[in-house]
C-alpha positions in Angstrom: 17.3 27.8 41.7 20.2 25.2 42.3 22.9 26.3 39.8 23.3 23.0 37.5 26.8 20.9 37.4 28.6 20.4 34.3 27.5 16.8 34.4 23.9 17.7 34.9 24.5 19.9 31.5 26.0 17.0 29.8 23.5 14.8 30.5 21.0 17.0 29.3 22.9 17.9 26.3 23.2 13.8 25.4 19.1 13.7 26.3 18.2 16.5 23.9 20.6 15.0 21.3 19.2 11.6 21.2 15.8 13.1 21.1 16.5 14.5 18.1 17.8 11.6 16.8 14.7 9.5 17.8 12.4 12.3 16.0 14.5 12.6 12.8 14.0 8.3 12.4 10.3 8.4 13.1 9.8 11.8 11.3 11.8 11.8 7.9 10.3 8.3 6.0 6.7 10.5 6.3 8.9 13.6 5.1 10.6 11.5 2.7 7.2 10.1 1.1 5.6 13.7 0.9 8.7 15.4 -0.9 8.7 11.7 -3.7 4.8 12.8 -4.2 6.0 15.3 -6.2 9.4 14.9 -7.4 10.6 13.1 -10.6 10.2 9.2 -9.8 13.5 9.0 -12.1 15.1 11.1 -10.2 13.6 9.4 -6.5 14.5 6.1 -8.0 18.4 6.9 -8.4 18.7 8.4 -5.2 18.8 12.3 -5.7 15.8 13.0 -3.3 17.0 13.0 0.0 16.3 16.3 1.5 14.0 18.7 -1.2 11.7 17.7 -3.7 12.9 17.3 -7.4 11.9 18.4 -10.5 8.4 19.1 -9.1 5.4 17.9 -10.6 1.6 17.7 -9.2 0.2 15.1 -11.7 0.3 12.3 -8.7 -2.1 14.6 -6.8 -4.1 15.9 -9.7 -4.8 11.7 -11.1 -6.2 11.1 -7.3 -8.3 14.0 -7.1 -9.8 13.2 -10.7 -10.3 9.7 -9.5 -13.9 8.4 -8.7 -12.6 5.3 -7.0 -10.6 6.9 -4.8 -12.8 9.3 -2.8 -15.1 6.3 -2.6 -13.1 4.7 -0.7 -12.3 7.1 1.1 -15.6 8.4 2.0 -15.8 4.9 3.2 -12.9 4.3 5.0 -14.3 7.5 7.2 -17.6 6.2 7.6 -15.9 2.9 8.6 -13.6 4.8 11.5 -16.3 7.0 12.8 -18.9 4.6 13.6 -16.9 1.6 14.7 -14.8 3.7 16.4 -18.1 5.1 18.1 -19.3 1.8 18.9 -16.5 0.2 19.8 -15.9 3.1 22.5 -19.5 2.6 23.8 -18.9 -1.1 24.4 -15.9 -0.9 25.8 -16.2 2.2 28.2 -19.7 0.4 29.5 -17.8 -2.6 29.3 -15.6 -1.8 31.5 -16.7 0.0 34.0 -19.4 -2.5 34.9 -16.7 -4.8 35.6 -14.8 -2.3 37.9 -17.8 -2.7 40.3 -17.4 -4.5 43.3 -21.7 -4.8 43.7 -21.5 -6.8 39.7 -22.1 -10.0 40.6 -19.9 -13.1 38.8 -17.5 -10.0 37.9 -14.1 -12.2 38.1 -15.6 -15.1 36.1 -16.8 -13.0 33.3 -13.7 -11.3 33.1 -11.6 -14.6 32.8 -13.5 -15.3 30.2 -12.7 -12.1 28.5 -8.6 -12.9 29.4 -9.4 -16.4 28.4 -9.5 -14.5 24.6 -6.6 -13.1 24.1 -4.8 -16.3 24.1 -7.6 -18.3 22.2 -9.3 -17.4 19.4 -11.7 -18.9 16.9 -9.7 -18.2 13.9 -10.3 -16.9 10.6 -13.0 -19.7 9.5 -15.1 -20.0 12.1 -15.7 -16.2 12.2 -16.2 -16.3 8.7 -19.3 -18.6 9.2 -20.9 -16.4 12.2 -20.4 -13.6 9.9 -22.1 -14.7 7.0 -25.0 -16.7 9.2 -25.4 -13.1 10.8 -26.4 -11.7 7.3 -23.2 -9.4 8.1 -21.3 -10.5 4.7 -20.8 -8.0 2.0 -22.5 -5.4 4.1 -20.8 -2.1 6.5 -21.4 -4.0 9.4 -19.0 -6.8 8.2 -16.3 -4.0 9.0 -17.4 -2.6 12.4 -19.5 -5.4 14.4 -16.4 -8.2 13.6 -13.7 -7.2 16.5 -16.1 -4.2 17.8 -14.5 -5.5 21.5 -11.5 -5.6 22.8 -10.2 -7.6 25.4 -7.2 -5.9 25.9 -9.1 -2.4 25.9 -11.1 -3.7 28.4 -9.0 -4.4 30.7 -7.5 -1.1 30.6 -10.8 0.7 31.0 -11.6 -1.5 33.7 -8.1 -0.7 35.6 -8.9 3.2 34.9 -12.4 3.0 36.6 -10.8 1.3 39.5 -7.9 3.7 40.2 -9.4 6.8 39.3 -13.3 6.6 40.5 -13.5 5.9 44.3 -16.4 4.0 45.5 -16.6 6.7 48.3 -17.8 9.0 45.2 -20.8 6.5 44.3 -22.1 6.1 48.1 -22.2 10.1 48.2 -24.4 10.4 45.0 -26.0 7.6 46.7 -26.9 9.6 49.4 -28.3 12.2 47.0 -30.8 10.2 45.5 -28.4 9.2 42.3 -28.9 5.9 40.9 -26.6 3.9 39.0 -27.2 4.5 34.7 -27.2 8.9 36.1 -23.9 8.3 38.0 -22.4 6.9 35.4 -23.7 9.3 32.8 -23.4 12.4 34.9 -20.2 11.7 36.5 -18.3 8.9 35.2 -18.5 10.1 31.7 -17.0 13.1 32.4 -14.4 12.5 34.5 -13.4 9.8 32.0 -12.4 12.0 29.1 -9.0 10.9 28.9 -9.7 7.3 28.6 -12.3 7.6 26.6 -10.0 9.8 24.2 -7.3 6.6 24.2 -9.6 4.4 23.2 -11.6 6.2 20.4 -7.9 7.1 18.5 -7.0 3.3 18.7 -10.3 2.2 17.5 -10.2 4.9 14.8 -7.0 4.4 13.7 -7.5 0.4 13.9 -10.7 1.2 11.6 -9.0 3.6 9.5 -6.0 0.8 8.6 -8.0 -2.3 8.4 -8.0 -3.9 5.3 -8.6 -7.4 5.9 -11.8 -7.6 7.1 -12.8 -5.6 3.6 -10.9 -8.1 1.7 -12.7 -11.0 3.5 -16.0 -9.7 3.8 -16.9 -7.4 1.4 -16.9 -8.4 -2.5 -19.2 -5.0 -3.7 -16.9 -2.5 -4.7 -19.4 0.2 -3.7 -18.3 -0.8 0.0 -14.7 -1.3 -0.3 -12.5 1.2 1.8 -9.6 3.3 0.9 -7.0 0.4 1.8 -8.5 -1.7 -0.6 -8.0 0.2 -3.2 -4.7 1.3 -2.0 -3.1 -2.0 -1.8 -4.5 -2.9 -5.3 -3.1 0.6 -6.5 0.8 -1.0 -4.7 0.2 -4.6 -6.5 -0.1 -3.8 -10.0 1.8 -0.9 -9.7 0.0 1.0 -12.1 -3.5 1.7 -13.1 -5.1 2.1 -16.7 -7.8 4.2 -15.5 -5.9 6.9 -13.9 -3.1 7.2 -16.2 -5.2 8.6 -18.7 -4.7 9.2 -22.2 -0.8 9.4 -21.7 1.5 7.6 -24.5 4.7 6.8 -23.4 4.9 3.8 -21.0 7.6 5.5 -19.0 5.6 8.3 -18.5 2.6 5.9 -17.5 5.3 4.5 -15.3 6.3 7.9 -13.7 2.5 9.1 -12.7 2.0 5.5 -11.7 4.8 6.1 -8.5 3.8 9.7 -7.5 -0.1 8.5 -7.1 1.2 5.5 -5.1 3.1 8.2 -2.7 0.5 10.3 -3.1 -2.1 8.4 -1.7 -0.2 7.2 1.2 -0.1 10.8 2.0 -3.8 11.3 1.6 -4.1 8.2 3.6 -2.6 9.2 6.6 -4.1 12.8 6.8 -7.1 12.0 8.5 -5.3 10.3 11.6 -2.3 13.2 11.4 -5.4 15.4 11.8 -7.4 13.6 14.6 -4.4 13.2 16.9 -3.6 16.7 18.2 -7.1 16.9 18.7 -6.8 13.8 21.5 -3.2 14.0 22.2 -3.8 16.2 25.7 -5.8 13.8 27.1 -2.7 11.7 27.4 -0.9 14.5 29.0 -3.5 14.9 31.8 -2.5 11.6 33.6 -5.0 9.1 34.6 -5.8 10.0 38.2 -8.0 13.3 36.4 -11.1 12.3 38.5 -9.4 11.2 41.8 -10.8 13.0 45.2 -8.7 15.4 47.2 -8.3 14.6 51.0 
């Protein structure tokens, strides 16, 4: 091995430095919110928590877990990211690799048409109206059908299938008496893992963090996600219901800010959990089905 220069050490040195930096700024507001959980909101307040937890105190955890409304919504929010996230994955992975065939006839027009949507859209209104002439309004298909496609997705799927799955691939199964929906089950599928892996954590996470669509769509609170709630947890800044029977307002106050850090924490487990999961996919490159010469 080629014995390293002292400015190939120093640049090293400055790269593993700013690293660190760039992980500490990305890394300590989630630390940050997990220690103010369950630390003394007087003492998060005037600036005492920084680095360890203050004062600690599990009532923020022990109000969500006793709260009904809660793990509704999140049992809902799950439901919401596992099957749009499955059927936005179909669509788009089928989606997509029909158009990276050369044989699909009107391919180029029908994908300008898909480009010609992510400048123009219909807007908030006119969606609306489909929506509720669909019969979609108020129900879970409000939150997975709206937006189940997505143009930009697409044309990364379709750019994978074209780099990675040589047409020399589909005459050979060809040859062997394969035929178009088994080659792309038996073949394409598999070789596709890492793409498919990118595209079912976007659409997951999209599903998990939507909130909009629930707040236009959906008026039953039996249906409402974990966002919902969240967010009307954040505006009022307290909540009757989970405080309990506590009588001092500042105490009311004090349980009121560790649920809302709290449930930001619970909020972001499921995600923090799927990703190392997915994340080697990424790592594997995109050329993971290409054919050696």
């Amino acid at each position: 091995m080629q014995r390293k220069t002292l400015s190939d050490r120093l640049f090293d040195l400055s790269n593993t430095a700013l690293f660190i930096v760039v992980l500490i700024v990305i890394l300590y507001p989630l630390y940050f919110i997990l220690i103010a959980s369950i630390s003394d909101p007087v003492a998060v307040n005037s600036g005492k928590v920084w680095f360890w937890p203050a004062n600690v105190s599990w009532k923020g955890y022990a109000a969500i877990v006793n709260h009904h409304q809660i793990w509704l919504g999140y049992s809902n929010s799950l439901f919401y990211a596992v099957l749009g996230a499955g059927i936005s994955t179909a669509v788009t992975i089928s989606g997509g690799y029909a158009l990276s065939r050369k044989d699909l006839f009107g391919r180029k027009v029908i994908m300008l048409f898909i480009l010609f949507t992510m400048f123009f859209q219909g807007g908030l209104i006119p969606t609306y109206i489909l929506v509720k002439n669909l019969g979609m309004l108020d129900t879970m298909w409000a939150m997975v059908i709206p937006g189940a496609v997505s143009a930009f997705q697409i044309v990364i799927v379709r750019t994978f299938f074209q780099q990675t799955i040589p047409d020399e691939l589909l005459e050979a199964s060809m040859v062997d008496g394969c035929n178009n929906l088994r080659f792309f089950f038996r073949i394409v599928l598999p070789l596709s893992l890492p793409i498919i892996a990118v595209i079912v954590l976007f659409n997951a996470v999209a599903q998990w963090n939507s909130y909009f669509k629930a707040l236009v769509y959906l008026s039953s609170e039996e249906l409402q996600p974990l966002q919902i709630i969240l967010r009307r947890i954040l505006i009022e800044n307290q909540s009757s219901e989970m405080m309990g029977d506590l009588n001092s307002a500042q105490e009311k106050a004090k349980q009121a800010e560790l649920v809302k850090y709290g449930l930001v924490i619970v909020a972001s487990l499921p995600m923090m959990v799927l990703y190392p999961f997915l994340q080697k996919y990424f790592v594997k490159g995109m050329m993971i089905g290409s054919v050696k010469g």
